[in-house]
C-alpha positions as CSV (number, residue, x, y, z in Angstrom):
1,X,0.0,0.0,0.0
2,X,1.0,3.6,-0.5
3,X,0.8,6.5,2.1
4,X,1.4,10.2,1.9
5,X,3.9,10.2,5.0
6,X,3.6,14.3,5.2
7,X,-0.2,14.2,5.7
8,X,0.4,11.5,8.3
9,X,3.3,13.7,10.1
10,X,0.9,16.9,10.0
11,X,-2.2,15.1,11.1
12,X,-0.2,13.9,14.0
13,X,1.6,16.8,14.3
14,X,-2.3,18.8,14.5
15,X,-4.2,16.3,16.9
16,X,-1.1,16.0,19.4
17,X,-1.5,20.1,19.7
18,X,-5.0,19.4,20.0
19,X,-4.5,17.3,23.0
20,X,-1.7,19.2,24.3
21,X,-3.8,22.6,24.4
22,X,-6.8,21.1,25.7
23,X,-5.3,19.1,28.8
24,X,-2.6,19.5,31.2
25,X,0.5,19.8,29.4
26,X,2.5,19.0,32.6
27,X,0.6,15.6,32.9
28,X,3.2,12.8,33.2
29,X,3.6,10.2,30.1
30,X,4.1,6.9,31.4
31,X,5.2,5.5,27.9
32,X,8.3,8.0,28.5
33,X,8.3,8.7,32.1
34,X,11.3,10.8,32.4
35,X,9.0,13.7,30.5
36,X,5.5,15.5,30.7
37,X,3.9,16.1,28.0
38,X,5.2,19.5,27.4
39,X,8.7,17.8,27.5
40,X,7.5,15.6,24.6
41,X,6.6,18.8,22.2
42,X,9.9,20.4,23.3
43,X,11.6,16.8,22.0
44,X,9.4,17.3,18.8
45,X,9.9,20.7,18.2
46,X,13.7,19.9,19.3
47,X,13.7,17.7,16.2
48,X,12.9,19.9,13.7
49,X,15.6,22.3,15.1
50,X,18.4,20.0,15.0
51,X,16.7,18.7,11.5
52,X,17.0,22.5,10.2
53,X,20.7,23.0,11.5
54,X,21.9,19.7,10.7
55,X,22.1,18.9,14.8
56,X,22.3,14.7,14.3
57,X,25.2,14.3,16.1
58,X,24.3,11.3,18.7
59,X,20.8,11.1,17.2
60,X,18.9,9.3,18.3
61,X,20.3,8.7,21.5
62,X,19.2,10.0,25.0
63,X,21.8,12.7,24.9
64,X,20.6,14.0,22.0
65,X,16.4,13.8,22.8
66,X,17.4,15.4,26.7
67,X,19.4,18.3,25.0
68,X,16.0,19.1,22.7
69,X,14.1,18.8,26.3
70,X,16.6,21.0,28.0
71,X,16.5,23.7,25.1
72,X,12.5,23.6,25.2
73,X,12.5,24.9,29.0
74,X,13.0,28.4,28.9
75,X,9.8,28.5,25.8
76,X,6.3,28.5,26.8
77,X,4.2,26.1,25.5
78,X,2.6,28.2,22.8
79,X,5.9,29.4,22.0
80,X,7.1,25.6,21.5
81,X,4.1,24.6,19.2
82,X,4.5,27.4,17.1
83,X,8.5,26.5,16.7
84,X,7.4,22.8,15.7
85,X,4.6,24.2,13.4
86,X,6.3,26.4,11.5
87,X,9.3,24.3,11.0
88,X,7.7,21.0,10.4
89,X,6.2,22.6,7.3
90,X,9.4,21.6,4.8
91,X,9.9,18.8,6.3
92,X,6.3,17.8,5.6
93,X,6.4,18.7,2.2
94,X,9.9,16.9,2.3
95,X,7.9,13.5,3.0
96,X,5.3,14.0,0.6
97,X,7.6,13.7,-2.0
98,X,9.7,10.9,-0.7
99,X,9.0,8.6,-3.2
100,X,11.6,5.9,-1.6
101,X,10.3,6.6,1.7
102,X,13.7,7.1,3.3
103,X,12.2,9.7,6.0
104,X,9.8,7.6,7.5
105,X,11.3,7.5,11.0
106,X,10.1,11.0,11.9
107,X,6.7,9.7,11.2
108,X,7.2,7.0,13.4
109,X,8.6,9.3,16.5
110,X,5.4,11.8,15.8
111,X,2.6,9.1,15.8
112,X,4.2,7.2,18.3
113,X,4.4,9.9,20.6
114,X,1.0,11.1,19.8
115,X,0.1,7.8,20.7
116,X,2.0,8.4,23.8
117,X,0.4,11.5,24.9
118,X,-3.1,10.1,23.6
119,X,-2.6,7.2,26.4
120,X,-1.0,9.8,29.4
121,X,-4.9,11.3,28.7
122,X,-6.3,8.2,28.9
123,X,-7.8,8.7,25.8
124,X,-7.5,6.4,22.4
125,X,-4.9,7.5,20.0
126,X,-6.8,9.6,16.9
127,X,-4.2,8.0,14.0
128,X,-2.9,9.2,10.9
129,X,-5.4,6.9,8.6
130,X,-3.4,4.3,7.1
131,X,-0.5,4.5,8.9
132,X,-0.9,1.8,10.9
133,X,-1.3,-0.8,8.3
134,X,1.5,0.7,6.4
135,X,4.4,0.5,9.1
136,X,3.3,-2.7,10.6
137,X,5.0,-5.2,7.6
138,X,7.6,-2.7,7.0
139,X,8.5,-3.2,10.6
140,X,7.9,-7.4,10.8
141,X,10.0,-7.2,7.3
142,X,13.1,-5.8,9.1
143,X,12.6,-7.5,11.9
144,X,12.8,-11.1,9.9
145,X,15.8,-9.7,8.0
146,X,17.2,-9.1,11.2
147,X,16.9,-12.4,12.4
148,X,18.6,-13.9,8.8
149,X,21.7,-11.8,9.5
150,X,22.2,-13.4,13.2
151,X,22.0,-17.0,11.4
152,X,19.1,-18.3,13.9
153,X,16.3,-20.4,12.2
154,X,13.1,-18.1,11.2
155,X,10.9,-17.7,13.4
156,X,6.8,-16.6,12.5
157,X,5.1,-14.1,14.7
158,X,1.5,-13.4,14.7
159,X,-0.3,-10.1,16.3
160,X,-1.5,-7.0,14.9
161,X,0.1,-4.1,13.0
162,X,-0.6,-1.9,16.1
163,X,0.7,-4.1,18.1
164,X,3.9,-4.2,16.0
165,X,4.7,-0.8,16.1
166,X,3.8,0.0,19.4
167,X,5.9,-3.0,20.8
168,X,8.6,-2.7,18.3
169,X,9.0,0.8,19.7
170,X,9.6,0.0,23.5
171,X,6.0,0.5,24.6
172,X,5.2,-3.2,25.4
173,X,6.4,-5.2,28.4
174,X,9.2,-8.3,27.9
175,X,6.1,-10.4,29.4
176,X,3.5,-8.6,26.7
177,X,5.6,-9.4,24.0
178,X,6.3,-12.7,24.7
179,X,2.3,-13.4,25.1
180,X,2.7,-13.1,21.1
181,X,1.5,-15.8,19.0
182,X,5.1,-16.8,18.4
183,X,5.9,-20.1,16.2
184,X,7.9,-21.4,18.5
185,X,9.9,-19.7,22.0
186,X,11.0,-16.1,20.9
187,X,13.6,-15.8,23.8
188,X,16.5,-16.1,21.6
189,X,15.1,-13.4,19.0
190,X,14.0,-10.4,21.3
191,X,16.8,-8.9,21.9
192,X,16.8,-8.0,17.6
193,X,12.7,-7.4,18.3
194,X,13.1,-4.5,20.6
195,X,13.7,-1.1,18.6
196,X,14.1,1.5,21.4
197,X,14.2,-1.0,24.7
198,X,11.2,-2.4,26.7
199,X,8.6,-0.8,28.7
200,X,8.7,-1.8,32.6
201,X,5.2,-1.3,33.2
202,X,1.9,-2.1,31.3
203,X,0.3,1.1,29.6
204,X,-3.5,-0.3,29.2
205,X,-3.9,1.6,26.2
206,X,-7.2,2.1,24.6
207,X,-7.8,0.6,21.1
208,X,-6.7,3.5,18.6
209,X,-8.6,5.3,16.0
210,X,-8.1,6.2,12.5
């Protein structure tokens, strides 16, 4: 399937402002508990700076994100989404005409985050339509190359493309994971599963819309 990856970054982009201007932006995010939601947008926002002057240098490490955080501080929060928006608009036009695709891992961070924030609201994540069911075999795909290159038999896995990404992304407990309809005992393969490490604690998300 095809997807227009800068109207999934701006619709991501628009509903997590949505959220973040019509709650509490210093409620806590358990899927990153080290920030609030205002951290977050000053990560996002962050991004796009460092994208704009060519800032990658330990990207996308925690030194890097906790620099973006630190810089955010001193803004207000209108101040911080109006940064993001205004920047984010090459980079959206940017993905829109990635044919190859190559820039689909700042569509990733946005919708997972939004899915983040969504879930410190307890509310169900409002998703870029189509996303979901684009990112999900493009993320069991490297994951299965990933296992070829460590020379370990293949190994199937069964769950859904929401599923994928979200656990893929360090928002699913070791135990979660391992609940997976799995071919046959994944304890050998999750170390190569785990994108950006494990979640220690449950999140009880809500089912997401898109």
């Amino acid at each position: 399937m095809t997807i227009d990856l800068g109207v999934a970054y701006r619709t991501a982009r628009e509903e997590i402002i949505r959220l973040t201007t019509t709650h509490d932006a210093s409620t806590p995010v358990p899927a990153t508990p080290l920030w609030s939601v205002r951290e977050v947008c000053s990560h996002l926002a962050g991004v796009i700076e460092d994208g704009r002057t060519g800032n990658f240098a330990g990207a996308p490490g925690e030194p890097w994100t906790a620099a973006q955080v630190e810089r955010g501080a001193s803004k207000s929060l209108e101040q911080l989404l109006e940064e993001w928006s205004v920047g984010a608009v090459i980079l959206e036009e940017m993905l829109s005409g990635d044919e190859t695709h190559g820039q689909w891992h700042a569509v990733a961070d946005v919708v997972t985050h939004l899915a983040d924030i969504a879930n410190a609201y307890g509310e169900p994540a409002a998703l870029p339509v189509g996303f979901i069911p684009w990112i999900g075999p493009k993320l069991l795909g490297y994951f299965e190359e990933s296992i070829k290159a460590t020379g370990l038999e293949s190994i199937s896995l069964t769950t859904s493309d929401w599923e994928l990404f979200r656990a893929r992304f360090g928002r699913r407990t070791l135990d979660e994971v391992r609940a997976y309809d799995w071919s046959h005992d994944p304890s050998a393969y999750l170390e190569k599963f785990f994108i950006f490490g494990v979640a220690q604690e449950s999140l009880h998300e809500l089912p997401p819309t898109q």
